[in-house]
C-alpha atoms as an extended CHARMM CRD file, in Angstrom:
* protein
*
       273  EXT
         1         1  UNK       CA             18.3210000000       63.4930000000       45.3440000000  PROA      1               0.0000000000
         2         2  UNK       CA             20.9940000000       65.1760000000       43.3730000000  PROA      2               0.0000000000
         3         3  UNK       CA             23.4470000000       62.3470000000       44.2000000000  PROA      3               0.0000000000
         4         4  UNK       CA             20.6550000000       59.2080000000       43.2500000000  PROA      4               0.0000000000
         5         5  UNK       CA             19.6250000000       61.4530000000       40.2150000000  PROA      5               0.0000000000
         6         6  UNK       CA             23.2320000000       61.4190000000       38.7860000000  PROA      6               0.0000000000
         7         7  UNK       CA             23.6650000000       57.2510000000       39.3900000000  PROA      7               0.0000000000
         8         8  UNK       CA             22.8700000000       55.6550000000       36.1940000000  PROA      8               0.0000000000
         9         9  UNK       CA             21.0450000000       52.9710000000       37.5280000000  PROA      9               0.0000000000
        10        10  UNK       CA             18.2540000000       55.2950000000       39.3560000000  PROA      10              0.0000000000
        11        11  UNK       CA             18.1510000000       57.3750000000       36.0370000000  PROA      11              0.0000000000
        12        12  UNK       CA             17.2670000000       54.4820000000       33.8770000000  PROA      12              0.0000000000
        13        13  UNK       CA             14.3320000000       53.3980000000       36.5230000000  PROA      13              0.0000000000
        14        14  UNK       CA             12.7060000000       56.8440000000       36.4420000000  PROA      14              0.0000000000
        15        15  UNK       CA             13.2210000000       57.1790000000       32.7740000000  PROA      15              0.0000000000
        16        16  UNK       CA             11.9880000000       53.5260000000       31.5370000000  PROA      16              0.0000000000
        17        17  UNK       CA             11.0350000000       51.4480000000       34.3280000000  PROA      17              0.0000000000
        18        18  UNK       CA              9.0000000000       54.1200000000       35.9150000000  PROA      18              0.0000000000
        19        19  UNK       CA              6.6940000000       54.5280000000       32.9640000000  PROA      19              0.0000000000
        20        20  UNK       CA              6.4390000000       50.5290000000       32.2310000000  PROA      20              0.0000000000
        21        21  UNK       CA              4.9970000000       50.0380000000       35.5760000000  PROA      21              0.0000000000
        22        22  UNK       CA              2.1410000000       52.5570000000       35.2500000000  PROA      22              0.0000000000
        23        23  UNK       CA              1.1160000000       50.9190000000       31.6060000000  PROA      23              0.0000000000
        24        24  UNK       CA              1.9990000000       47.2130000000       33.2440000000  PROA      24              0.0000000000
        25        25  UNK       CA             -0.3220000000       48.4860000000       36.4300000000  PROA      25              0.0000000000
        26        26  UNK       CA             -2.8750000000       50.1730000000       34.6140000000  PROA      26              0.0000000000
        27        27  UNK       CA             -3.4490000000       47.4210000000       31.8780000000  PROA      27              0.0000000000
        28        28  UNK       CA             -3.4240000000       44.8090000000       35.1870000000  PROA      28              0.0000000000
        29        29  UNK       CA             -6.0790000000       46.8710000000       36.4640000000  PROA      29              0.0000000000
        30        30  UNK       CA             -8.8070000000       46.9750000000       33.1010000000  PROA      30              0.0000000000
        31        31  UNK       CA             -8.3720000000       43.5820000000       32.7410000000  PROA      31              0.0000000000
        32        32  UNK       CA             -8.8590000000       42.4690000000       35.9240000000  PROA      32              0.0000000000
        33        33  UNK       CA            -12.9140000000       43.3240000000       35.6280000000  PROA      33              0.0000000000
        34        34  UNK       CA            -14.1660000000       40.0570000000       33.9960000000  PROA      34              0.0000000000
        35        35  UNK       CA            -16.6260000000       42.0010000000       31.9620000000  PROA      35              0.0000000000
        36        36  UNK       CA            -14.1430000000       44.1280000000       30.3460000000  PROA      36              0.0000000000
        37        37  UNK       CA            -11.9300000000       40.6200000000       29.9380000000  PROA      37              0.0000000000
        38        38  UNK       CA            -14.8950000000       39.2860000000       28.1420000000  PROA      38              0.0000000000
        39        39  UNK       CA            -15.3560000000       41.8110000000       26.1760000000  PROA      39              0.0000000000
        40        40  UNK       CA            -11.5810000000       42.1350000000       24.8660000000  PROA      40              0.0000000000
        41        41  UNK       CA            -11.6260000000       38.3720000000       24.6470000000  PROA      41              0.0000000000
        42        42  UNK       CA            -14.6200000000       38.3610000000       22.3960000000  PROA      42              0.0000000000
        43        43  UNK       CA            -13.6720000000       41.1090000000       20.1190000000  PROA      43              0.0000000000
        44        44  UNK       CA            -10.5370000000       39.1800000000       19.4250000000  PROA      44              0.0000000000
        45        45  UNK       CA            -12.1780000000       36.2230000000       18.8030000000  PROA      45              0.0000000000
        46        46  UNK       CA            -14.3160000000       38.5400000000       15.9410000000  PROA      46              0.0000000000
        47        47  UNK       CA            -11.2000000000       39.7190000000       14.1870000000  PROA      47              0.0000000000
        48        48  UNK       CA             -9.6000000000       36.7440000000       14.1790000000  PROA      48              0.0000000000
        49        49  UNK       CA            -12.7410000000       34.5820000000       12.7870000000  PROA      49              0.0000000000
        50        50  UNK       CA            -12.9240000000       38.0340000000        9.9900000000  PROA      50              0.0000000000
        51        51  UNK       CA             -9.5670000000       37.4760000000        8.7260000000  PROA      51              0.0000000000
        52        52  UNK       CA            -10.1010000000       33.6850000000        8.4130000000  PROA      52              0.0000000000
        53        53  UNK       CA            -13.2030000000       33.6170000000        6.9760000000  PROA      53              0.0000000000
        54        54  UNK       CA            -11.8720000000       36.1450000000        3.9260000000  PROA      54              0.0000000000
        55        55  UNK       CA            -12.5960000000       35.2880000000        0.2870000000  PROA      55              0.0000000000
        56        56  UNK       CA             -8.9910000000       34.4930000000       -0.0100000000  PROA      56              0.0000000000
        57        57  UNK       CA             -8.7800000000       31.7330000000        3.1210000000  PROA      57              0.0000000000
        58        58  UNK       CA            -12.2060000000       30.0840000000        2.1800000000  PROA      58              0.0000000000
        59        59  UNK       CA            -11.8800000000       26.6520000000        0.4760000000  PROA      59              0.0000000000
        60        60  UNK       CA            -15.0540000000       26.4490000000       -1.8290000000  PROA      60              0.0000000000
        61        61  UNK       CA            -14.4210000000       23.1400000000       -4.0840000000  PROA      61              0.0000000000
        62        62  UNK       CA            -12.1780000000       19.6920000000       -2.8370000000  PROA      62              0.0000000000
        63        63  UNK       CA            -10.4930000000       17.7990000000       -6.2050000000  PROA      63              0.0000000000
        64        64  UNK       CA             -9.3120000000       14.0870000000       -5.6300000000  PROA      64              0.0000000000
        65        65  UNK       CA             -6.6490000000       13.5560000000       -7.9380000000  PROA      65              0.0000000000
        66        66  UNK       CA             -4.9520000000       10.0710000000       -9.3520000000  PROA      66              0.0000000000
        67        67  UNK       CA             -7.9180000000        7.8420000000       -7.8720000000  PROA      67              0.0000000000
        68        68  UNK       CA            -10.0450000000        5.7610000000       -9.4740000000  PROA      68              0.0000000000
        69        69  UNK       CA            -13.9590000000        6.7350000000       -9.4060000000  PROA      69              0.0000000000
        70        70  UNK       CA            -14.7240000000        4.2170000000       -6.3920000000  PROA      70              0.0000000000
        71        71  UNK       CA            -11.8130000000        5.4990000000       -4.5810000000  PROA      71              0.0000000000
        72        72  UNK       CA            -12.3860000000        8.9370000000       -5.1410000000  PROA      72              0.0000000000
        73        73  UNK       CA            -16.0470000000        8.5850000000       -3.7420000000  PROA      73              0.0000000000
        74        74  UNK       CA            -14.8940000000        6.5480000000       -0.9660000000  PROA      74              0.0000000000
        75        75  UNK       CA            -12.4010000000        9.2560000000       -0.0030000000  PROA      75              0.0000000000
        76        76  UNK       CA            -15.3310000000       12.0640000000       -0.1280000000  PROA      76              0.0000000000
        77        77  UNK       CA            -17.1610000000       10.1040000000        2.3050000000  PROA      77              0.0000000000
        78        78  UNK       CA            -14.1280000000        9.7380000000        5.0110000000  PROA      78              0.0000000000
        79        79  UNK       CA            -13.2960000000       13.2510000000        4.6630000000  PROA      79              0.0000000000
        80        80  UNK       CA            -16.8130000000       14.6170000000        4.9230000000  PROA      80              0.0000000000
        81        81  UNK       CA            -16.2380000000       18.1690000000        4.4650000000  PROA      81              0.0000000000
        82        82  UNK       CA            -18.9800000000       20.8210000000        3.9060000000  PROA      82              0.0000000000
        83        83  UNK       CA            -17.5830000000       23.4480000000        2.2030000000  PROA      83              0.0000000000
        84        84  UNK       CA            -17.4140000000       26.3670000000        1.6490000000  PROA      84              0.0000000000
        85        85  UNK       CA            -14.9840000000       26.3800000000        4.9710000000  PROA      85              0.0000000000
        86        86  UNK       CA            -11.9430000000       28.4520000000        6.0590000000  PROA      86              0.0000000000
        87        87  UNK       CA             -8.7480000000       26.6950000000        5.5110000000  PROA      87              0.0000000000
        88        88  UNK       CA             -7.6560000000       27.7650000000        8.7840000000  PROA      88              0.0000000000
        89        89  UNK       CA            -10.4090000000       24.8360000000       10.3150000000  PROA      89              0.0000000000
        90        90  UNK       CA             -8.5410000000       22.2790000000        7.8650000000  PROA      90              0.0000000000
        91        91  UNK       CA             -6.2680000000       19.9600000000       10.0400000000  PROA      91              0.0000000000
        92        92  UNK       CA             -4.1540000000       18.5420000000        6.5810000000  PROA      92              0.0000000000
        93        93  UNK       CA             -2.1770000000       16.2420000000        8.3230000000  PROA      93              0.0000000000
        94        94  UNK       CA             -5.1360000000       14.3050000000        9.6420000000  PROA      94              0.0000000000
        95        95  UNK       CA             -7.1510000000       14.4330000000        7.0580000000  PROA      95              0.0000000000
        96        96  UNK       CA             -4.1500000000       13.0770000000        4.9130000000  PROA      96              0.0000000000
        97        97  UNK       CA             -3.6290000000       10.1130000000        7.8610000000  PROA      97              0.0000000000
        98        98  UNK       CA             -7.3360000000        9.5000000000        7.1680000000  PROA      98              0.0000000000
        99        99  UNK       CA             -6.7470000000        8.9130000000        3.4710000000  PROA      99              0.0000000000
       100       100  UNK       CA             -3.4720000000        6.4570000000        3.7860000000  PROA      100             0.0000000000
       101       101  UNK       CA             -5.8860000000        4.2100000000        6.1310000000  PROA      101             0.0000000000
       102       102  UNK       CA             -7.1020000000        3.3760000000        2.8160000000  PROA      102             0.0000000000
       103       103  UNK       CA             -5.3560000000       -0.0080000000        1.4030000000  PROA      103             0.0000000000
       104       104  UNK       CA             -5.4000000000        1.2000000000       -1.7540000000  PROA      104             0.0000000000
       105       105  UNK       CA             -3.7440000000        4.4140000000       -1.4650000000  PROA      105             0.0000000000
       106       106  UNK       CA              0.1810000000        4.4120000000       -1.3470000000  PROA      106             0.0000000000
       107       107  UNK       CA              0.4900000000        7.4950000000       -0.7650000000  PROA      107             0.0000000000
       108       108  UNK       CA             -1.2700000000       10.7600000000       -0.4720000000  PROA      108             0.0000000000
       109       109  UNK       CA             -0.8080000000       15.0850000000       -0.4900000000  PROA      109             0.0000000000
       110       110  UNK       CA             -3.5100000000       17.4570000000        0.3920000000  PROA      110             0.0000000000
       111       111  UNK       CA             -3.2530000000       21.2590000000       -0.1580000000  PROA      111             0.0000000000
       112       112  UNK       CA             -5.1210000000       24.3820000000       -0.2770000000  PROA      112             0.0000000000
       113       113  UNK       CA             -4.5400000000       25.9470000000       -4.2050000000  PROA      113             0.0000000000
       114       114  UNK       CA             -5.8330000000       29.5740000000       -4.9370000000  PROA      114             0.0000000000
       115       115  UNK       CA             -9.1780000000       29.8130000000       -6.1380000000  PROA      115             0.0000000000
       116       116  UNK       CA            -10.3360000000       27.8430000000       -2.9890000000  PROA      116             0.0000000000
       117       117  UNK       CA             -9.1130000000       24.7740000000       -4.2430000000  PROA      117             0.0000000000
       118       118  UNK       CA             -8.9410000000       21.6250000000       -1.7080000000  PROA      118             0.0000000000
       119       119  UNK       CA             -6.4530000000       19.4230000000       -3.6690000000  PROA      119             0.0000000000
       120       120  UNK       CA             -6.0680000000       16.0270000000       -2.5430000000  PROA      120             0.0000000000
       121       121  UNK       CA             -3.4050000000       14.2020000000       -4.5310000000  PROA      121             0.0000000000
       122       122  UNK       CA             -3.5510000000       10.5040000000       -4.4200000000  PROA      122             0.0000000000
       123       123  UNK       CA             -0.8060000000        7.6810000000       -5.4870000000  PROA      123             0.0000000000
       124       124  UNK       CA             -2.6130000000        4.4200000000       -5.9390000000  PROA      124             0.0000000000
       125       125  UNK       CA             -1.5230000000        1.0710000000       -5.5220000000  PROA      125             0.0000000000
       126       126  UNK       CA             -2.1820000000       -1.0950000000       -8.5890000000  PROA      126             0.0000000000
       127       127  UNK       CA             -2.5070000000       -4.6210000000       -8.2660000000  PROA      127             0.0000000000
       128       128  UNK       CA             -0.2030000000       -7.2170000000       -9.3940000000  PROA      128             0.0000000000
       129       129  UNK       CA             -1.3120000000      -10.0070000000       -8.3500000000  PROA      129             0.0000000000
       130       130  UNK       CA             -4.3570000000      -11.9740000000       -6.7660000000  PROA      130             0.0000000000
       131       131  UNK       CA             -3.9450000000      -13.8180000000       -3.3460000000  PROA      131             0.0000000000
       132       132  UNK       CA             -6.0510000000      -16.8100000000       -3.0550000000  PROA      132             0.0000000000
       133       133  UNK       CA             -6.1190000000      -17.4260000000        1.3360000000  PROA      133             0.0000000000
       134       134  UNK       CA             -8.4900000000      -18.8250000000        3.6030000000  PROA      134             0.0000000000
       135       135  UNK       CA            -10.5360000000      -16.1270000000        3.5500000000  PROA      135             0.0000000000
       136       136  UNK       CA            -11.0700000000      -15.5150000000        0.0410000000  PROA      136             0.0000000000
       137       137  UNK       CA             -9.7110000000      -13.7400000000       -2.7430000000  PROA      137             0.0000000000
       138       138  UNK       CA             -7.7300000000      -10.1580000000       -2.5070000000  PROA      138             0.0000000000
       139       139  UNK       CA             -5.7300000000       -7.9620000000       -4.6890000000  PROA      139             0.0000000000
       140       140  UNK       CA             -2.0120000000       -6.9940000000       -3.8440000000  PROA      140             0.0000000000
       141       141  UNK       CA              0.5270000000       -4.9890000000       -5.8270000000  PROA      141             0.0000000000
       142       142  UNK       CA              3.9320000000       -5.7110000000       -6.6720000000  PROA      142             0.0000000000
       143       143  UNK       CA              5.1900000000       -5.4910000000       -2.7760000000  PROA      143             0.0000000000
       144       144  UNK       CA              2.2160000000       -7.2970000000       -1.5060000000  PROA      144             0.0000000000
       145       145  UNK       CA              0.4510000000       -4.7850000000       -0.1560000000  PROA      145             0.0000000000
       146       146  UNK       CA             -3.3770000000       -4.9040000000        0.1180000000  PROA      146             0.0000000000
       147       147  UNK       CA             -5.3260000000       -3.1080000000       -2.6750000000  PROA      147             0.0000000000
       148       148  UNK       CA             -8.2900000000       -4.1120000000       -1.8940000000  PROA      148             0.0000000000
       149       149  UNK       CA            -10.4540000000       -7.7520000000       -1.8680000000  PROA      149             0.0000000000
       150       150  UNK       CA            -12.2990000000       -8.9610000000       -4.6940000000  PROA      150             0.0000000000
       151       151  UNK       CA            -15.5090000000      -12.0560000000       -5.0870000000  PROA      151             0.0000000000
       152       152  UNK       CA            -14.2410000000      -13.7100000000       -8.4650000000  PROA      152             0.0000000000
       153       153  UNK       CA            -11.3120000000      -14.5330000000      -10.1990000000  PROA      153             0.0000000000
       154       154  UNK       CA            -13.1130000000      -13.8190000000      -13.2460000000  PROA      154             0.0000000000
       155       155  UNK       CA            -12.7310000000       -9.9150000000      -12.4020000000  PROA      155             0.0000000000
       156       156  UNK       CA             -9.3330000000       -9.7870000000      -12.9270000000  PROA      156             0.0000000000
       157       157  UNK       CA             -8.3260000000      -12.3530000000      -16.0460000000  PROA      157             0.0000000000
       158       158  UNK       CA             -4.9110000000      -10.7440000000      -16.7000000000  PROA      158             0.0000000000
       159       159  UNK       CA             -3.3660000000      -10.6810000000      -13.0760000000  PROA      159             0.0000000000
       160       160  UNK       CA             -1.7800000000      -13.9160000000      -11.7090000000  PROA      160             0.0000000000
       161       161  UNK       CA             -3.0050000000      -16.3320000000       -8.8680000000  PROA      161             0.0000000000
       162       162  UNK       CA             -0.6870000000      -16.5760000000       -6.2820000000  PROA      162             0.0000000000
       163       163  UNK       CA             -1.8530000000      -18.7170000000       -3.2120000000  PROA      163             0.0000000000
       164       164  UNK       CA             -0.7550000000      -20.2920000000        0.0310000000  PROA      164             0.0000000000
       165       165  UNK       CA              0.2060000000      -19.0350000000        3.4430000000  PROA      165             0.0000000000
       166       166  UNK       CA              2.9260000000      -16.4760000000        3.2660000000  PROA      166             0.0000000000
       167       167  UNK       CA              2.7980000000      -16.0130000000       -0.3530000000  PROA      167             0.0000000000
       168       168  UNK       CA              1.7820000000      -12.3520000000        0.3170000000  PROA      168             0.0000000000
       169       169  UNK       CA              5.5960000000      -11.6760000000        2.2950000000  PROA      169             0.0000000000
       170       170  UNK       CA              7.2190000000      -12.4460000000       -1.2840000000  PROA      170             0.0000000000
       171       171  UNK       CA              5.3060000000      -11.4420000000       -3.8470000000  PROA      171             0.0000000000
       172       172  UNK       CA              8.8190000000      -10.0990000000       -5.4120000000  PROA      172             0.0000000000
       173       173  UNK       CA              9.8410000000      -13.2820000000       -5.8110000000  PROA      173             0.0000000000
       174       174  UNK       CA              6.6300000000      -14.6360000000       -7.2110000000  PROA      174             0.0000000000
       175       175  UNK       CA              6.4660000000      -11.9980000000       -9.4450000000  PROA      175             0.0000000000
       176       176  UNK       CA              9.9710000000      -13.2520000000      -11.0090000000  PROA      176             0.0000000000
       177       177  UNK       CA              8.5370000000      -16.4670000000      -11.0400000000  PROA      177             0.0000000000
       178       178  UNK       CA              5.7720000000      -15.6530000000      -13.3370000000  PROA      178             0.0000000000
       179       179  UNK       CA              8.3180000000      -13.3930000000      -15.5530000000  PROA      179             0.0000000000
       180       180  UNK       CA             10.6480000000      -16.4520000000      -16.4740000000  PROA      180             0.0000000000
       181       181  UNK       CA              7.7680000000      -18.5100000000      -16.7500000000  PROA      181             0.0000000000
       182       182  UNK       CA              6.5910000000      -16.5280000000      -19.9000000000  PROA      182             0.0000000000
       183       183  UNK       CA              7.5980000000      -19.6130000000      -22.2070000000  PROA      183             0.0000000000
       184       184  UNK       CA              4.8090000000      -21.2040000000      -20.8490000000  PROA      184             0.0000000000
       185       185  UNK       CA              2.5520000000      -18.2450000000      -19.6350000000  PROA      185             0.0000000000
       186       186  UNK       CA             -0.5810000000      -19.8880000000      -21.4290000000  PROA      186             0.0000000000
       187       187  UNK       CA             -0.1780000000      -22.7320000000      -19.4500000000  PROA      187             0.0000000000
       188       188  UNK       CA              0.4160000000      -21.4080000000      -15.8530000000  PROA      188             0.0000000000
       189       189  UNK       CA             -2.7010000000      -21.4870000000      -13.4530000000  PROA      189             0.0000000000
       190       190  UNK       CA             -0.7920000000      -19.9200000000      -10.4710000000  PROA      190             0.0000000000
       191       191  UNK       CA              1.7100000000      -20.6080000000       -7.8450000000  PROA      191             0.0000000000
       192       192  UNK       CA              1.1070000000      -21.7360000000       -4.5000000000  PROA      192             0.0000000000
       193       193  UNK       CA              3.3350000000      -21.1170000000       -1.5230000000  PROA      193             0.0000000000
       194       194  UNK       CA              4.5050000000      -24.0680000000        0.3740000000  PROA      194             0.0000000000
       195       195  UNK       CA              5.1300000000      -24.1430000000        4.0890000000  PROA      195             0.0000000000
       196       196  UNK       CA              5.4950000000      -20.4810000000        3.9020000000  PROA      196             0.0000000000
       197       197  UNK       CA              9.0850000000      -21.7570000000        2.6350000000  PROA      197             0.0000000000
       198       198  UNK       CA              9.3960000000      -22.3790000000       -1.0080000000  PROA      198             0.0000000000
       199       199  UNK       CA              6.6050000000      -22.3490000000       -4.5650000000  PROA      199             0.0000000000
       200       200  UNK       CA              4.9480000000      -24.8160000000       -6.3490000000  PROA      200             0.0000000000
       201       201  UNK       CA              4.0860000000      -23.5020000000       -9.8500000000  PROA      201             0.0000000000
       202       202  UNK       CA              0.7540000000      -25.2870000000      -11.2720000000  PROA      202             0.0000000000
       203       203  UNK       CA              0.5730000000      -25.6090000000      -14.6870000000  PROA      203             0.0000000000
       204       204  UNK       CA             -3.0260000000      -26.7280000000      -16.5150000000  PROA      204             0.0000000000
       205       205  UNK       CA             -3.1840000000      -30.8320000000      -17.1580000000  PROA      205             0.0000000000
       206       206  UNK       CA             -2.7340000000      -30.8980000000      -13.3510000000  PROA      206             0.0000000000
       207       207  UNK       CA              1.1780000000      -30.6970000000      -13.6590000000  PROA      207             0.0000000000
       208       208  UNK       CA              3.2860000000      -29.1020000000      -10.6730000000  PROA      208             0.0000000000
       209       209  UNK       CA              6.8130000000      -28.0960000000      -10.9560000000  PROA      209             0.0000000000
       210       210  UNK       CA              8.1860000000      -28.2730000000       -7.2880000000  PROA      210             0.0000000000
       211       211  UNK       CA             10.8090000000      -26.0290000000       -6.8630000000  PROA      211             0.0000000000
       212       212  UNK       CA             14.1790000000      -25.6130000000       -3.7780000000  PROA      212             0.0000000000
       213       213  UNK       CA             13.5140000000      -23.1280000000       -1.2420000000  PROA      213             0.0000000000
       214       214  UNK       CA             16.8020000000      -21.1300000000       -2.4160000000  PROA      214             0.0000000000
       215       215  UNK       CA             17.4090000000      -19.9990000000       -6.3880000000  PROA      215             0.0000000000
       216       216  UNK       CA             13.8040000000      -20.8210000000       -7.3760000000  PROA      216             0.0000000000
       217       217  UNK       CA             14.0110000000      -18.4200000000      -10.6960000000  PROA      217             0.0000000000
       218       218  UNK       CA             17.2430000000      -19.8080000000      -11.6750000000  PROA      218             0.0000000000
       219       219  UNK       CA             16.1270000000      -23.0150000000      -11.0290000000  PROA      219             0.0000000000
       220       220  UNK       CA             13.1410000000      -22.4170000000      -12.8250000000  PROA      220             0.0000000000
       221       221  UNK       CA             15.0590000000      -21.0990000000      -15.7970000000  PROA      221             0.0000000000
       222       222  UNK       CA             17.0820000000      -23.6710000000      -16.0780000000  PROA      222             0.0000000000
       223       223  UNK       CA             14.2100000000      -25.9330000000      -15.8230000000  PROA      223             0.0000000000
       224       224  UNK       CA             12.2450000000      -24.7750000000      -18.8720000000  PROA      224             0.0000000000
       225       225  UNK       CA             15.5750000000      -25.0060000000      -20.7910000000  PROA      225             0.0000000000
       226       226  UNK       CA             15.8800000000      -28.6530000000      -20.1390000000  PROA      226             0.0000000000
       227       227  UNK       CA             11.8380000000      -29.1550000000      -20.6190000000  PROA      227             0.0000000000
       228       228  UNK       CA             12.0650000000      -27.3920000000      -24.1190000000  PROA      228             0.0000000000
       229       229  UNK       CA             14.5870000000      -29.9010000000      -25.4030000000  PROA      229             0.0000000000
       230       230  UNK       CA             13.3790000000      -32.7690000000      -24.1120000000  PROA      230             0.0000000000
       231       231  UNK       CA              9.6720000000      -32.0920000000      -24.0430000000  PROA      231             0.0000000000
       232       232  UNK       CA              9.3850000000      -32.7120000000      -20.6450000000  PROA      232             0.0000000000
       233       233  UNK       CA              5.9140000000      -30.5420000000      -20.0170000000  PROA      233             0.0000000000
       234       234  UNK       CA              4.4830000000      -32.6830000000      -23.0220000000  PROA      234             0.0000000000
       235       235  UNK       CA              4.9350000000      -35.8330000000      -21.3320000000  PROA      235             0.0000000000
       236       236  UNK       CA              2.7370000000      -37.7390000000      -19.0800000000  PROA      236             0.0000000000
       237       237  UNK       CA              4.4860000000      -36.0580000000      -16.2570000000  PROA      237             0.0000000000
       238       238  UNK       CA              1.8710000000      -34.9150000000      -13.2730000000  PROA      238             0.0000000000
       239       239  UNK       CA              4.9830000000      -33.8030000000      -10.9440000000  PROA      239             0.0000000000
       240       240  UNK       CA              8.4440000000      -32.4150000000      -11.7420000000  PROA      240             0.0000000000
       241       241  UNK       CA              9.9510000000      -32.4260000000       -8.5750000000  PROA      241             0.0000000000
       242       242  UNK       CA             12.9270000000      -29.9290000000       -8.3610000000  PROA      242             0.0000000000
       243       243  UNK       CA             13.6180000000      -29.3640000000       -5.2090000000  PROA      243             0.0000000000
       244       244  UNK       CA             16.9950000000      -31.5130000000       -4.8760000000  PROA      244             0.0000000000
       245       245  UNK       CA             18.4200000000      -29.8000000000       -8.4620000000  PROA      245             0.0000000000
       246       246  UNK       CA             21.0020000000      -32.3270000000       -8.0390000000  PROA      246             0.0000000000
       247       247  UNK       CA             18.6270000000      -35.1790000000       -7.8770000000  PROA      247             0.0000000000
       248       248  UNK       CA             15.3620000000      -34.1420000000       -9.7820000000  PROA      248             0.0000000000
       249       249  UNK       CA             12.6580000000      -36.4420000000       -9.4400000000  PROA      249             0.0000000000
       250       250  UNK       CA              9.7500000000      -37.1090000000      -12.1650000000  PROA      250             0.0000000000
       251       251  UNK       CA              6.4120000000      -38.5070000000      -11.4510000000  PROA      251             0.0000000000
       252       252  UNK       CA              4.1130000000      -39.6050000000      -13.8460000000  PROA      252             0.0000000000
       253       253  UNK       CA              0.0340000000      -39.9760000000      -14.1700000000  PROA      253             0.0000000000
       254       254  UNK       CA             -2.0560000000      -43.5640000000      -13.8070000000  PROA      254             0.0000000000
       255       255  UNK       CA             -2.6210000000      -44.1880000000      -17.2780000000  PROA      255             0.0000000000
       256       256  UNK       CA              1.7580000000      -43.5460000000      -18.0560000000  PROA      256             0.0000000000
       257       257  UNK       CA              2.6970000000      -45.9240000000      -15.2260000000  PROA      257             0.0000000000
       258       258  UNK       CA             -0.6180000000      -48.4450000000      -15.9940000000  PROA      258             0.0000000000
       259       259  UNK       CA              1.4100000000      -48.0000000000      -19.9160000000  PROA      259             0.0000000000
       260       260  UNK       CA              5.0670000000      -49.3640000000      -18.9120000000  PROA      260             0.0000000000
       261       261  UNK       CA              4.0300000000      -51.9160000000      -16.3940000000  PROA      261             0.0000000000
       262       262  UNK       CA              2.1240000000      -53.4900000000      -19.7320000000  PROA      262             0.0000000000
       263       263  UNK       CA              5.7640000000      -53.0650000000      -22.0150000000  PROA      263             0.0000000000
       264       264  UNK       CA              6.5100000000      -56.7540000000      -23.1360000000  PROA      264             0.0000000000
       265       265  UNK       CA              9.5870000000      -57.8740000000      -23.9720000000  PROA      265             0.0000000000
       266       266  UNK       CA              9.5910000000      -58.1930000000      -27.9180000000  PROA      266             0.0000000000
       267       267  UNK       CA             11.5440000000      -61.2130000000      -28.1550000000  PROA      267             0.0000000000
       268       268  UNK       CA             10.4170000000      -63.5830000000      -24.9740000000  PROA      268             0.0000000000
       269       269  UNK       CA              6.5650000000      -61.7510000000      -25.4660000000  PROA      269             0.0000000000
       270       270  UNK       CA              7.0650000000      -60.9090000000      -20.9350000000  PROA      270             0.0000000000
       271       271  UNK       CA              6.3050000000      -57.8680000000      -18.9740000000  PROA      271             0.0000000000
       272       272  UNK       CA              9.1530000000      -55.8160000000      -18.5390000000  PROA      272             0.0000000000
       273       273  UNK       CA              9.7510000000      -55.4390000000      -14.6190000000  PROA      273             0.0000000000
């Protein structure tokens, strides 16, 4: 005994892992009564709700930030909270996911402020533009997002018409469109989107500038240069076809063409051919 007492190893088992067996055994043992388990399981269960439930971890009010009154209601309803509540029961992250499922919302931020403040931040998309499509009428903002749909064009004067399949993929481009277009911005209706490939830009007086399916705002630019010195958009022009810029291609209304085929010669008194 004198000999194992003297080898370090059996000195450190009586002197530690002696005494760490007892507590391990006797804490095996008062557990291992289901009662007792209960009760220790339940008791935790009370200090842990206590501490959560504290003046200083209850949420009390929820403020929706950077929204506009419809959104901000609409956002109370998904969220449904009934407060007061312990922030501890507040999954943030899934709340927030159940805010960006909003078109209208770009982008959103919830935390918990002192006071018991519930703060949801919200960024929201503002429309640019309206999308005329099969379906109806809808708002999107500058990168053609969905904002939300709307039942007249009369809601929204000041925005733009943009229509035609695939106009909502490059609404950037549109956008330009309508920018260099300013010259004329009181006689734009809208453009329209063309086999998803190229625009049309409609103009009141039923005339359409056709525009190439590559450099439309330079073409464009150039266009309204040419028109303004040659009063080409005062004409009885229906169609200014640009989409060869090498070969454009004019088309005018019944009454203009009815007008030259009647031009007489002034000497011999004939129809010019």
């Amino acid at each position: 005994m004198n000999r194992l007492w003297l080898t370090p190893a059996f000195h450190r088992v009586l002197r530690l892992g002696l005494p760490v067996l007892i507590v391990v055994a006797s804490i095996a043992w008062y557990v291992s009564d289901a009662e007792r388990l209960a009760q220790i399981s339940e008791k935790v269960e009370e200090t842990r709700r206590a501490i959560e439930q504290r003046p200083e971890f209850m949420v009390n009010v929820m403020s929706v930030q950077g929204a506009s009154p419809e959104l901000s209601d609409a956002v109370r309803d998904v969220l449904a909270l009934r407060l007061p509540m312990s922030s501890f029961d507040m999954d943030l992250e899934a709340m927030r996911q159940k805010v960006l499922d909003f078109n209208a919302v770009a982008d959103a931020h919830l935390r918990v402020r002192p006071g018991g403040v519930l703060a949801v931040e919200i960024a929201e998309r503002v429309p640019a533009v309206l999308w005329r499509h099969q379906h109806g009428l809808s708002l999107l903002d500058a990168e053609g997002e969905m904002v939300a749909g709307t039942s007249g064009r009369g809601d929204w004067p000041d925005l733009p018409l943009v229509a035609g399949k695939g106009a909502e993929d490059v609404i950037p481009e549109a956008l330009a469109l309508i920018e260099t277009a300013a010259p004329i911005k009181e006689r734009l209706r809208g453009l329209v989107r063309m086999g998803e490939r190229r625009w049309d830009v409609v103009l009141d007086r039923n005339q359409r500038i056709m525009l190439p399916e590559k450099d439309a705002v330079s073409t464009l630019e150039a266009l309204l240069a040419l028109a303004e010195q040659q009063q080409m958009l005062e004409r009885d022009v229906t169609v200014i076809d640009f989409r060869s810029p090498r070969r454009p291609t004019l088309r005018l209304n019944r009454n203009a063409v009815i007008e030259l085929r009647n031009i007489r010669d002034p000497e011999s008194g004939d129809t010019l051919p």
